[in-house]
C-alpha positions, -999 to +999 in steps of 0.1 A: +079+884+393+081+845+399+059+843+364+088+863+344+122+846+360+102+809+351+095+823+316+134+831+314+143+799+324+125+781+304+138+802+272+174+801+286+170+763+286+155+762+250+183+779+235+206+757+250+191+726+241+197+744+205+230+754+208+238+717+220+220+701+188+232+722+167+272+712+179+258+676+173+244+679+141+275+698+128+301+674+145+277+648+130+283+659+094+320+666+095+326+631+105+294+615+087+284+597+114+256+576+104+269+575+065+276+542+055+295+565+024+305+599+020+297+612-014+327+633-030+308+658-054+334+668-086+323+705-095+337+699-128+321+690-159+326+662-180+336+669-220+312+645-227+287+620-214+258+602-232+246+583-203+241+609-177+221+595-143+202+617-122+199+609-088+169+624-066+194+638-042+200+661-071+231+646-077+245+632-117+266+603-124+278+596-162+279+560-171+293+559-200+328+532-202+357+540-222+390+535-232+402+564-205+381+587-178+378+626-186+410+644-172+379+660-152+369+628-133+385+622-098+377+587-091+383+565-128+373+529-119+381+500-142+348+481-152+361+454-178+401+439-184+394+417-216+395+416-237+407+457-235+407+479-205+377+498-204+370+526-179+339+546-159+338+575-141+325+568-103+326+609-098+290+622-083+286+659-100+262+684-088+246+698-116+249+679-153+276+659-161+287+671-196+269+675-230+260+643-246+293+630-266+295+626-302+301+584-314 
């Protein structure tokens, strides 16, 4: 009887030591402790993008620079002033970013 109670104790403990990582690990990612960055992933698609970057997270990033970002893009960044304004996309896309555009 001692033999079964032990074994019970010892699998009531297990689970809790689960239960208690698993709170961790999910409090952990909500607040990305650890991550010097969290990565915003756009589910949209790009028109267009000839320079599209794939990442081994599985992750895409277009590089292309233009005159304006895709309406699509959440994050434009400016990447030259002079002598014009020329724009990038910074968005990370899971799955491809956009067919390849057409100069």
């Amino acid at each position: 009887m001692k033999s079964s109670s032990t074994t019970l104790l010892v699998i009531l403990a297990v689970v809790h030591a689960v239960l208690v990582v698993g709170i961790f690990a999910a409090v952990a990612k909500e607040n990305a402790v650890g991550e010097s960055k969290v990565i915003d992933i756009n589910p949209g698609q790009l028109k267009c993008c000839s320079n599209c970057n794939f990442s081994f997270s599985g992750l895409y990033t277009c590089d292309d620079v233009g005159k304006k970002c895709d309406p699509v893009c959440k994050s434009c960044a400016v990447v030259k002033t002079y002598p014009a304004k020329l724009f990038r996309c910074t968005d990370t896309f899971l799955g491809m970013c956009g067919p390849p555009c057409k100069h």
